[in-house]
C-alpha positions, 0 to 999 in steps of 0.5 A: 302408393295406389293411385285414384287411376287404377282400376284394379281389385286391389286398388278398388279395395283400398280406396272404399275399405273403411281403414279405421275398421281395418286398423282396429281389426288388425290392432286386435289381431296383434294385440292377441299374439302379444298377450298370448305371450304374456298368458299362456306360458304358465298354462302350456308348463302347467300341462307340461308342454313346449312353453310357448305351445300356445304362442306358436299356434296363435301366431300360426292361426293368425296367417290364415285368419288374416287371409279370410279377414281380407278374402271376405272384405273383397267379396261383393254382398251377392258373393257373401250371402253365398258363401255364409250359406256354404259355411252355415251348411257345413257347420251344421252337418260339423254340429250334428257329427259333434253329437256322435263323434265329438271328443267330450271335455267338462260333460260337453261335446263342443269340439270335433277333430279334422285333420289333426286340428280341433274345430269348434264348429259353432264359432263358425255357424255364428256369422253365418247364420248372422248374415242369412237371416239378414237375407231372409228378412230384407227379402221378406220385406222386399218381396211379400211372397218370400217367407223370410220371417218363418224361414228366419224361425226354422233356421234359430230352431235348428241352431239352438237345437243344435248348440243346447244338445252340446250342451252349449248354453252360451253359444245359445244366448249369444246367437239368440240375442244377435237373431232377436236383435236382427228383428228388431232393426229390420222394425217389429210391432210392439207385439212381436217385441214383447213375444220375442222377450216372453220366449227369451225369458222362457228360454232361460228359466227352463235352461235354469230349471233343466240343465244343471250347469247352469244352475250350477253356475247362475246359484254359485253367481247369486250366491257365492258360498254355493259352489266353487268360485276359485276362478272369479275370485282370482280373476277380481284379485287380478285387477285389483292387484294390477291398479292403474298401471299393472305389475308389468309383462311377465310380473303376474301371478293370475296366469299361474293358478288359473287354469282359463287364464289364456281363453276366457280369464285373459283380460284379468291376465291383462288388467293384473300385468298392465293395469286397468289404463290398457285395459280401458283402450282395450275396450276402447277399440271394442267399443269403437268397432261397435260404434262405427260399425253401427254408424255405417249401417244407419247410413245404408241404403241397401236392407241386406247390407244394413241388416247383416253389417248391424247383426255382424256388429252386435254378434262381435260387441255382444260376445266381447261384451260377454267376456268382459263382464264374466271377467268383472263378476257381473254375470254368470261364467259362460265359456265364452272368448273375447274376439282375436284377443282369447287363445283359440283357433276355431275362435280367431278365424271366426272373428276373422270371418265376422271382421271381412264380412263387417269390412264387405258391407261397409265399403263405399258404394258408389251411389247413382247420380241424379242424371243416372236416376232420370236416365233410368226413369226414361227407360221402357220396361222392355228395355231393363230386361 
């Protein structure tokens, strides 16, 4: 045990880290190894490789993703902003090299190799750029001078140029809607709201009008006998086939025909092997991260810090969000993970980086007493410098 006495890092950590977000972080990131298990055999047999291939890379990826989870908790706001500036501009400089030297799988080029591995550098981008538009708009509303809200616009300009060069609709969408939200917890008049959804909705129509996969993919969606749904067929059969209850581990058949089935199709692999109950606490845990996540930033009295923990909370839940209701049929296939739980290492450090950010901004701080306010009060202003 660490005792209230000591005055260590650590121990100052320990005592201010919201435990029921760590709890909730860490069930997910174990939660990911045990159904890689369970999804992704069938698939590394499929490509003929070592059976569980993607079960020791998980695990493997699951080290240093603990290491960034609990780094970024510890940093203090000051040191967070800094280092999202660092990771936004090196994943920015990744986006642009993944254009020209990026290898190119289903007409896209989303991934890039360093050093062996394959990086996807916008997973990284996301948190990222969450946390510095938050930084733009509580300095903007701090400092009039400061043009955080245009600044705030070049940056999301940048991003979605970026990502739709891919082509990367999704990623688009989602860093999109995180950016919108960002304005709108930091207060918008009802004009800008309304702009914001008039660019939104231009957005998607042109993305429907110009990019064919995304027409592809939004046709076959509002009709079904338009295209190829093999995959969200299979996926729907999975849940009903699964019940309450599930077939048990190991007893699926999803797993073997889809060929997604350990990234963005592995929640059918878990509603068909342990039922639709597991699948409940599943986004229980989901829903409860979002939850209080957004419960600690109502409470903060810091603008950066409510900004950035909210945007950080609904980057996390909107991309879960996403997932589960491609899973469910009701939306369009959009390629997108669900957090700690798909097969992807670039996709675990991300949500490890979004999971220590979102602990970061929501320790306990202490907060002045009202003798330290009067104390304050009293000072002279020469003596504050």
């Amino acid at each position: 045990m660490v005792s209230r006495a000591d005055r260590s890092r650590f121990a100052e950590w320990l005592w201010t880290v919201d435990h029921y977000l760590l709890a909730a972080f860490g069930l997910l990131m174990v939660g990911g190894v045990v159904l890689s298990f369970a999804a992704s055999p069938p698939v590394a047999e499929r490509l003929d490789i070592d059976t569980f291939y993607f079960v020791k890379r998980q695990a493997l990826f699951l080290i240093p993703a603990v290491v960034i989870m609990l780094a970024a908790s510890l940093m203090p706001p000051r040191l967070l902003r800094r280092a999202a500036l660092l990771v936004f501009a090196v994943s920015v400089i990744l986006l642009v090299a993944t254009l020209f030297f990026g290898m190119e799988a289903k007409g896209a080029r989303r991934w890039i190799y360093i050093v062996g591995f394959s990086v996807q550098p916008s997973e990284f981008l996301k948190p990222a750029f969450v946390v510095l538009v938050a930084f733009l708009l509580s300095e903007s509303g701090r400092r009039r001078e400061v043009p955080g809200v245009l600044f705030a616009f070049v940056l999301f300009a940048i991003c979605a140029a970026l990502l739709i060069a891919q082509p990367d609709f999704g990623q688009t969408m989602l860093l999109g809607a995180a950016w919108a939200g960002l304005f709108f917890l930091n207060g918008l008049s009802w004009i800008l709201i309304v702009l914001l959804g008039v660019i939104g909705v231009a957005g998607l129509v042109a993305a429907y009008a110009l990019l064919p996969h995304v027409t592809e993919r939004v046709d076959r969606f509002l009709d079904p006998s338009s295209g190829d749904t093999f995959q969200i067929d299979t996926a729907m059969e999975s849940f009903l086939a699964g019940g309450w209850f599930g077939r048990g581990p190991g007893e699926g058949t999803v797993k073997r025909i889809l060929p997604d089935s350990h990234t963005d199709f592995i929640f059918a692999v878990v509603a068909e092997e342990f039922g639709v109950i597991v699948c409940l606490l599943m986004v229980a845990v989901f829903a409860f991260v979002v939850i209080r996540g957004l419960s600690h930033a109502s409470r903060d009295q810091d603008a950066f810090s409510r900004l950035a923990s909210a945007g950080l909370v609904v980057l996390f839940g909107l991309q879960a969000t996403i997932n589960l209701a491609v899973n469910l049929n009701l939306m369009p296939p959009k390629g997108m993970t669900l957090p700690f739980i798909s097969y992807g290492g670039s996709s675990l450090l991300s949500s490890a980086m979004t999971a220590g950010a979102i602990l970061a901004l929501t320790r306990r701080r202490p907060r002045p007493s009202h003798s330290d306010v009067v104390t304050v009060s009293r000072l002279s202003p020469s003596s504050l410098m």
